[in-house]
C-alpha positions as CSV (number, residue, x, y, z in Angstrom):
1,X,-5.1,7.5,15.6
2,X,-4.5,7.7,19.3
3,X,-6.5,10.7,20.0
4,X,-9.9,8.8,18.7
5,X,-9.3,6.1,21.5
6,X,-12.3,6.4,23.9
7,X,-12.9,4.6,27.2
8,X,-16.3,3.2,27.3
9,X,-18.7,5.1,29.1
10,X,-19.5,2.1,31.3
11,X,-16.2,1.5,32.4
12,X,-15.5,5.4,33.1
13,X,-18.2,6.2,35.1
14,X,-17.8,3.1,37.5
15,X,-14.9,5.2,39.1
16,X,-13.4,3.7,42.5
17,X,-14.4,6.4,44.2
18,X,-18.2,6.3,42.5
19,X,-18.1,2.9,43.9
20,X,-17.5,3.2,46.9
21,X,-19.7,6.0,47.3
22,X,-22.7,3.8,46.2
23,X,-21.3,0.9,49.1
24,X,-21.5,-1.5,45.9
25,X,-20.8,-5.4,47.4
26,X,-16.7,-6.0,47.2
27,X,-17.9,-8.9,44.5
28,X,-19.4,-6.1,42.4
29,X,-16.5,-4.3,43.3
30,X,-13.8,-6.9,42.4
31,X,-16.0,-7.7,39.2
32,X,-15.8,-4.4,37.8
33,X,-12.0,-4.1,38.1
34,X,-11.3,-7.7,36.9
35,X,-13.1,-6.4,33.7
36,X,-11.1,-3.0,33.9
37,X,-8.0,-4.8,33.4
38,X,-9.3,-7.2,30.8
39,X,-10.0,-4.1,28.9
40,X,-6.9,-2.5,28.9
41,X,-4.8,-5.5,28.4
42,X,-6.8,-6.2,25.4
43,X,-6.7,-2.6,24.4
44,X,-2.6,-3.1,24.4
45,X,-3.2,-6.2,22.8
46,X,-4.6,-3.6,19.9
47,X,-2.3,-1.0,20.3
48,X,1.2,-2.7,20.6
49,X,1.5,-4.4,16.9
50,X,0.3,-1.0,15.2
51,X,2.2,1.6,17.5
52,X,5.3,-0.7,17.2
53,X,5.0,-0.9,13.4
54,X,6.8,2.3,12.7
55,X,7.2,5.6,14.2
56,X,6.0,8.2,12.1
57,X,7.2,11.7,12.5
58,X,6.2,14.9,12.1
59,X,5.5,15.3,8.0
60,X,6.2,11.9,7.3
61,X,4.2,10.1,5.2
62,X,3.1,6.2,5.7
63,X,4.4,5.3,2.7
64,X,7.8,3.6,4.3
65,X,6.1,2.1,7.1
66,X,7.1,-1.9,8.4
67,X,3.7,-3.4,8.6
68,X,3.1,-5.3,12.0
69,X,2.5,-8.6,9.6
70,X,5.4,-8.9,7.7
71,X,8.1,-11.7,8.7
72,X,11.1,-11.7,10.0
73,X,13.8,-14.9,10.4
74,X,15.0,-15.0,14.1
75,X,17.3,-17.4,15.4
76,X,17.0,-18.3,19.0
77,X,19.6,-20.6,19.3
78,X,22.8,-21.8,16.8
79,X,20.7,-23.3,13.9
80,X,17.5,-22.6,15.9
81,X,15.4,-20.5,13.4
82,X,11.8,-19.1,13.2
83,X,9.3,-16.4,11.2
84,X,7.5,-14.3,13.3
85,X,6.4,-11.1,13.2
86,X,7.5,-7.4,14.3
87,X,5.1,-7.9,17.3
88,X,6.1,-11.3,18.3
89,X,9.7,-9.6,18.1
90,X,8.6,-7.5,20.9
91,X,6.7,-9.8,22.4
92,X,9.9,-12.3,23.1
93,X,12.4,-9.9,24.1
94,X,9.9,-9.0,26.5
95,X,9.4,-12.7,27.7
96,X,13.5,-12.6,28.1
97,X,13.6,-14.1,24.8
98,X,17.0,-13.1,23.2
99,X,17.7,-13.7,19.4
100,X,19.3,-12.7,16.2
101,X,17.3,-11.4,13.3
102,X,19.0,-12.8,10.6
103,X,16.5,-12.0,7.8
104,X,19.3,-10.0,5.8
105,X,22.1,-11.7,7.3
106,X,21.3,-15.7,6.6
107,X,25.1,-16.3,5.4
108,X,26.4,-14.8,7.7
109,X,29.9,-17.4,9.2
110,X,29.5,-19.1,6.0
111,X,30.2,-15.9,3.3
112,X,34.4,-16.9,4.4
113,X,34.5,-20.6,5.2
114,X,38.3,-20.2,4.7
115,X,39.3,-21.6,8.4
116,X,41.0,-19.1,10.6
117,X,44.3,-19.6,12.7
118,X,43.4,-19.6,16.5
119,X,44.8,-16.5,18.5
120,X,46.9,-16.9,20.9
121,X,46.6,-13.5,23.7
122,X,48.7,-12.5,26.0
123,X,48.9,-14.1,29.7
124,X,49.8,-11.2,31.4
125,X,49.5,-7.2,31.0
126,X,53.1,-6.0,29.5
127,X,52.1,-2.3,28.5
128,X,50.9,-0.7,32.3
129,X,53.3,1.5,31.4
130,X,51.0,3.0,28.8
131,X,48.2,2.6,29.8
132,X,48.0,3.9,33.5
133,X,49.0,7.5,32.5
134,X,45.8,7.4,30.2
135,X,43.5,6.7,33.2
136,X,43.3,10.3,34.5
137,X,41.9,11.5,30.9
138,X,38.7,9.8,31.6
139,X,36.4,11.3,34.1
140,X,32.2,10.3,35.9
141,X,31.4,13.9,35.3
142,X,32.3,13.8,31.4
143,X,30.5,10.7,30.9
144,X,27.7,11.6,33.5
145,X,27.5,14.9,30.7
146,X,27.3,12.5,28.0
147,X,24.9,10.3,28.8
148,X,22.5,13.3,30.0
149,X,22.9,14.1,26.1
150,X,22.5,10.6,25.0
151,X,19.2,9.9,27.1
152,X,18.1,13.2,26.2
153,X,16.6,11.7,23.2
154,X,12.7,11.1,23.5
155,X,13.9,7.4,22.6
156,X,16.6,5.8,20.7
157,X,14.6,3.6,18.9
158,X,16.9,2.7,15.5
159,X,13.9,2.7,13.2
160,X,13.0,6.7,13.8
161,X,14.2,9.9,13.3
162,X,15.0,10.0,17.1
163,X,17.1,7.3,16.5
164,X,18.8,8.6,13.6
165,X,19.5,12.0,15.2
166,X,21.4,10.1,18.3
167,X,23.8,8.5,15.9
168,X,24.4,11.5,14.5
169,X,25.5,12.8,17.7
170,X,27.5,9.9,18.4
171,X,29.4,11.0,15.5
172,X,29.6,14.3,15.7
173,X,30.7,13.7,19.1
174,X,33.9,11.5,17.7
175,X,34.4,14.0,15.2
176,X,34.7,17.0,17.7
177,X,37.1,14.9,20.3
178,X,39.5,14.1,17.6
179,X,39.6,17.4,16.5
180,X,40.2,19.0,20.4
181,X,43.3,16.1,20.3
182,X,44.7,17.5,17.1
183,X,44.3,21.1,18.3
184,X,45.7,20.7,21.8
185,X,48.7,17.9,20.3
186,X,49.1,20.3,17.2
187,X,49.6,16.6,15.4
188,X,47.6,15.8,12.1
189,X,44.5,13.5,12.8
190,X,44.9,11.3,9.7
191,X,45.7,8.3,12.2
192,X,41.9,8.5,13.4
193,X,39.5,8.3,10.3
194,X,35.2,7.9,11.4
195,X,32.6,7.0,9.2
196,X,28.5,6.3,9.2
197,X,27.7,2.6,8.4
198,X,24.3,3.1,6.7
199,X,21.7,0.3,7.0
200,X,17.8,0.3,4.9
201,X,16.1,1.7,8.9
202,X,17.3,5.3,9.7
203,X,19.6,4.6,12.1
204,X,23.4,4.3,11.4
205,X,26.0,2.7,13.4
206,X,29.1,4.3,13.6
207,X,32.7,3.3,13.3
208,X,35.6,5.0,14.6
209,X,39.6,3.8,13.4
210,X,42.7,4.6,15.0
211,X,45.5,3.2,12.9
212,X,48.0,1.0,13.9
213,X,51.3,-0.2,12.0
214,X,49.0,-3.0,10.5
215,X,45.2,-4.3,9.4
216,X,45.0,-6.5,12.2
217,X,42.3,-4.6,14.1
218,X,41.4,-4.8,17.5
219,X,37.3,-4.0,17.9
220,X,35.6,-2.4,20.9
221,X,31.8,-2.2,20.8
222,X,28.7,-1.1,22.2
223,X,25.2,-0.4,20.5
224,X,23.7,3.0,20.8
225,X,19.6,2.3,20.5
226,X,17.5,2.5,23.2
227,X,13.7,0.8,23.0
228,X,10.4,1.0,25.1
229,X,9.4,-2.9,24.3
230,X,5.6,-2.0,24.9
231,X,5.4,0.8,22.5
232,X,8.6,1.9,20.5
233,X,6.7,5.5,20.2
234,X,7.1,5.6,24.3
235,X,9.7,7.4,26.4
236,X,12.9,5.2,26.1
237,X,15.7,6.8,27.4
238,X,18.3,3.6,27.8
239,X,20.2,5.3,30.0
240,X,21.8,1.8,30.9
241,X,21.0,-0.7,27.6
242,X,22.2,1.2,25.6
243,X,23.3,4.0,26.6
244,X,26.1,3.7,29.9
245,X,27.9,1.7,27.5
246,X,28.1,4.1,24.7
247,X,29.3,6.3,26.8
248,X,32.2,4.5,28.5
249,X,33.7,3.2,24.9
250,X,33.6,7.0,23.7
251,X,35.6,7.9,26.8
252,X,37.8,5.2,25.9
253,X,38.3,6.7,22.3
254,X,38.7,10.0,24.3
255,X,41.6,9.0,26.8
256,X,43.3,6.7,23.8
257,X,43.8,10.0,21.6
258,X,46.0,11.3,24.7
259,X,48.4,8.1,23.7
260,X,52.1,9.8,21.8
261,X,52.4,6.4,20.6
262,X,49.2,5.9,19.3
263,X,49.3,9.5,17.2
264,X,52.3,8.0,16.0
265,X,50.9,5.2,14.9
266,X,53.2,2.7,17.1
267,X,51.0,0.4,17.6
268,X,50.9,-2.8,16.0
269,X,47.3,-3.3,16.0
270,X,44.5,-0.9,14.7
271,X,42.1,0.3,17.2
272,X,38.6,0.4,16.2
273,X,35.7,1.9,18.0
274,X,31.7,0.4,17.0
275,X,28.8,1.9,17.7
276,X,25.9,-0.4,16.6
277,X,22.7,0.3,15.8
278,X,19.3,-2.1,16.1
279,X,21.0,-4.2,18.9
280,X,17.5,-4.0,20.4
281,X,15.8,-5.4,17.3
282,X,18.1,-8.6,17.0
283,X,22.0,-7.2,17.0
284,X,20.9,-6.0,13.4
285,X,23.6,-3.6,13.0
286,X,26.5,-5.7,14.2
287,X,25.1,-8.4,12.1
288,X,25.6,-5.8,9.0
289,X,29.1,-4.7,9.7
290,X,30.6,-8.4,10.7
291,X,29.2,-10.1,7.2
292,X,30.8,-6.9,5.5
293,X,33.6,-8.1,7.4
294,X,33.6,-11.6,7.0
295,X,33.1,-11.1,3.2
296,X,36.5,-8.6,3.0
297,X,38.5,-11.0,5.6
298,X,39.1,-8.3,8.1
299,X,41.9,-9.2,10.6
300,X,39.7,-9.1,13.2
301,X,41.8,-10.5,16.3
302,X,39.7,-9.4,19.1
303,X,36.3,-8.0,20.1
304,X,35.2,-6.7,23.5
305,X,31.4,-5.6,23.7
306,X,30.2,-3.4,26.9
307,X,26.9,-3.2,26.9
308,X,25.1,-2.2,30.6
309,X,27.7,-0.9,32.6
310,X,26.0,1.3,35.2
311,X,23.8,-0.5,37.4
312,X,25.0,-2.2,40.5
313,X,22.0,-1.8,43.2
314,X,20.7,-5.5,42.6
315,X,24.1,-6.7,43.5
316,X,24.5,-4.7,46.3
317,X,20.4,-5.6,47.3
318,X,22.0,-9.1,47.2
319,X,24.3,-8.0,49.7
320,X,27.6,-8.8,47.7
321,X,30.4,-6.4,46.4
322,X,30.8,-4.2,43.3
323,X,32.1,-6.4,40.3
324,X,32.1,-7.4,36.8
325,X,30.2,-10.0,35.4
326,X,32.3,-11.9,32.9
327,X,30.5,-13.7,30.7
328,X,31.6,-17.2,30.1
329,X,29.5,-18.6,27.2
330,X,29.5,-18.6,23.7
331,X,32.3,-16.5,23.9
332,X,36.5,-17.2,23.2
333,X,37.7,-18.9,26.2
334,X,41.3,-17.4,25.7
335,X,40.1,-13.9,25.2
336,X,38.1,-14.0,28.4
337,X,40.9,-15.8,30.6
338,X,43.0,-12.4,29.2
339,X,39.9,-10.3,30.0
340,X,40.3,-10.7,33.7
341,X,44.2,-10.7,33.4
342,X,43.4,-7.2,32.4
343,X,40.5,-6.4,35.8
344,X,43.1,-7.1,38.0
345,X,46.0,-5.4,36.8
346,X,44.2,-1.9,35.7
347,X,40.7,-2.1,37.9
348,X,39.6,-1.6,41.9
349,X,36.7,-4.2,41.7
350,X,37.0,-7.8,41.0
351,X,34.9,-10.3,38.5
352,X,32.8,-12.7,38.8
353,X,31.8,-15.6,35.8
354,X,28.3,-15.5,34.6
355,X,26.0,-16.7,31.6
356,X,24.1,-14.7,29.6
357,X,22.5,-17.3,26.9
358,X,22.9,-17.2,23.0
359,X,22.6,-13.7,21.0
360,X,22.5,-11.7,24.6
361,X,24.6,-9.1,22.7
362,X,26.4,-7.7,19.9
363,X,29.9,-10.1,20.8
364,X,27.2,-13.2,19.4
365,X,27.5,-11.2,15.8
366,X,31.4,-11.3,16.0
367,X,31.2,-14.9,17.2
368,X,29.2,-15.8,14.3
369,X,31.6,-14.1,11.6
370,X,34.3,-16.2,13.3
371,X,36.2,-13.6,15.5
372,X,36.8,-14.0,18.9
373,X,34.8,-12.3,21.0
374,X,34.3,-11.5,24.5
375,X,31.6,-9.8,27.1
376,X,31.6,-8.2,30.1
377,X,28.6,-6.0,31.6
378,X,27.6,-4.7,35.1
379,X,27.3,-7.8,37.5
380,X,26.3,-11.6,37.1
381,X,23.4,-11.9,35.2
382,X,20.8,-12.5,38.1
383,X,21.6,-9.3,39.4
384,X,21.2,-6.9,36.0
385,X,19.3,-3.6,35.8
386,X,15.4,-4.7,35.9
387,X,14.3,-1.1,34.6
388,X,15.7,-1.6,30.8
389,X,13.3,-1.8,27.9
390,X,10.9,1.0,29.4
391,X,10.5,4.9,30.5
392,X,12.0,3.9,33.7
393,X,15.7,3.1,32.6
394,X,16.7,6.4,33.7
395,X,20.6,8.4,34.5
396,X,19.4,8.1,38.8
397,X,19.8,4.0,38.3
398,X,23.4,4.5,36.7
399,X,26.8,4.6,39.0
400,X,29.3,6.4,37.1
401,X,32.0,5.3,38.9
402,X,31.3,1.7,38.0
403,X,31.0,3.0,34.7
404,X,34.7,4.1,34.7
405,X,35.4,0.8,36.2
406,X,34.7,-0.4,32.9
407,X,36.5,2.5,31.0
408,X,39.5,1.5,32.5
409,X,39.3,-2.4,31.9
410,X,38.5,-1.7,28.0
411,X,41.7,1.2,28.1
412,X,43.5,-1.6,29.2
413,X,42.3,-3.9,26.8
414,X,42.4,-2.1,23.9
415,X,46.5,-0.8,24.7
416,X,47.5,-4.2,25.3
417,X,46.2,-5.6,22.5
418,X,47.0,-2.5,20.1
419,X,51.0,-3.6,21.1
420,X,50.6,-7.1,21.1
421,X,52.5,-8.7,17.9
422,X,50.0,-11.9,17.4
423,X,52.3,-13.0,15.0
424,X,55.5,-13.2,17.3
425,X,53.3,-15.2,19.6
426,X,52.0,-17.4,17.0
427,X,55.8,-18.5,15.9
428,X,56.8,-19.0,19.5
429,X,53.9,-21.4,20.6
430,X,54.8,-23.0,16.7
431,X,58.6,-23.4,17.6
């Protein structure tokens, strides 16, 4: 289709340089390229709905394809809903318009309406112990290595076989450091399991479980797609959304599979490690795995998302220091006041509070299903990576060791919360 597109002859051989060879008047001048970019904005008009339809691959027929004018339920805000189209999808996110699509996921908080005991988290860190040996098994040059591979990807776009291929890789990649734990430990792996989580686009996500004494699970998450919002077929590399925090959770899983009491399955809590796909197109595949969830009452206790963890030149720009931006809305207030509990005992850089607005990330899914949830990304919100969402969100614009910054806060978070006994705290704040 794209290689029929011609320029009209009129416009092409008006060059800047033939005009200014001619000495055409600057109103003939500023005429011609007023109607040069009327063309090609209303030639992306054209383009952007069909090219962002589907992206067909080599030998695949059109036979599966999401047309442009089919509908999709978005909600915008809580009970703020609205049918648009796959265009308009694109066309909000790239107004800053963030939202879930909740066209398969409409019950999702009501499936279990059964109400839920608040948790009660810790107030302090109890387990440094633990966790500070783990902090030299994560390294910047194994995660600078894996996010090479990650944005290696022509895009990550969860509707294409691009898409598909990276979550493969994210799972082979679990697969292959659980087995170098069990090889260098010489200890069965049976504490770890992995599995795809399949949804109807090609893209999986992927969850990783490290077993604890009990079902009460612990959930640390990031989502793997990547997306150029002009044209999904377009270089999207994510090297940031998407990808940097990828990356840092699998060096989490990584460094936790070094723990002796976690192989022997000392821990209270389980562990589990989520890798979502579609958070682009509406936090689609958290939406999936929470209902399932919700549905099966999961003990779900906590959930920490990390999504953009790399970028920290705006905040610098801004002339102020390196930090974390924790996000303070529509979020658990408890589980963020432990949050930063956690930045100062195991981190170098301190936090700061920020908003992000409703359904920013995959933590809003979590929220929804009635688990507490928390965020935390690279700096405050006005000072977040402006080259997401296109060719240009490249590895150069990521700072690895902020990235481990945020390995080391979610190590901590995830040990403390493994050996926390929820229950014990429950009776004490009851007696």
């Amino acid at each position: 289709m794209y290689s029929q597109l011609r320029w009209p002859q009129s416009l092409l051989k008006n060059s800047k340089s033939d005009t200014q060879s001619r000495n055409y008047p600057s109103s003939v001048v500023h005429s011609f390229f007023s109607a040069s970019m009327r063309f090609i904005q209303a030639l992306l008009a054209w383009i952007v709905p069909i090219a962002s339809a589907h992206i067909l691959e080599p030998g695949e027929t059109n036979n599966k394809e999401v047309l442009p004018d089919k509908e999709f339920l978005i909600e915008t805000a809580p009970g703020e809903t609205q049918w648009v189209t796959l265009d308009d999808k694109w066309k909000l996110r790239r107004n800053g318009q963030r939202f879930m699509d909740i066209t398969a996921t409409r019950d999702l908080g009501t499936v279990n309406t059964a109400a839920k005991e608040p948790v009660i988290f810790p107030y302090k860190c109890r387990h440094s112990f633990g966790v500070k040996p783990l902090i030299k098994y994560m390294s910047e040059r194994r995660m600078r290595r894996n996010l090479k591979w990650l944005t290696s990807f022509h895009t990550r776009y969860y509707n294409s076989e691009y898409g598909r291929q990276s979550s493969d890789w994210i799972l082979e990649t679990v697969k292959y450091l659980t087995k170098r734990s069990v090889i260098k430990n010489r200890e069965l792996s049976h504490f770890v399991t992995f599995k795809r989580f399949d949804h109807p686009w090609k893209q999986s996500s992927v969850i990783a479980r490290i077993a604890g004494e009990s079902e009460t699970t612990i959930v640390i998450g990031a989502h793997l797609d990547s997306i150029n919002l002009w044209l999904p077929t377009l270089s999207a590399p994510g090297a940031d959304s998407g990808g940097s925090g990828a990356v840092t959770i699998l060096e989490v899983f990584s460094a936790l599979l070094e723990s002796p009491h976690l192989r022997k399955q000392k821990a209270a809590n389980t562990i589990e490690f989520h890798w979502y796909s579609g958070g682009e197109g509406g936090l689609l595949g958290s939406q999936a795995i929470f209902r399932d969830y919700e549905k099966y009452e999961h003990d779900v206790k906590a959930m920490l998302q990390q999504d953009m963890t790399g970028y920290i030149k705006g905040t610098l720009d801004a002339g102020l220091p390196e930090r974390f931006g924790v996000v303070v809305d529509h979020v658990d207030a408890g589980l963020t006041r432990f949050i930063k509990t956690v930045i100062e005992q195991y981190c170098s850089i301190p936090w700061v509070e920020t908003e992000c607005g409703y359904a920013c990330s995959d933590h809003a899914s979590a929220s929804k299903a009635g688990y507490p949830s928390a965020f935390v990304m690279e700096s405050s919100f006005g000072n977040l990576n402006q080259h997401i969402h296109n060719s240009s969100d490249l590895i150069d614009n990521v700072s690895f060791y902020h990235m481990l910054e945020h390995a080391k806060m979610t190590l901590g978070f995830a040990y403390e919360l493994a050996f926390h006994k929820f229950e014990t705290t429950k009776m004490i704040m009851d007696g």
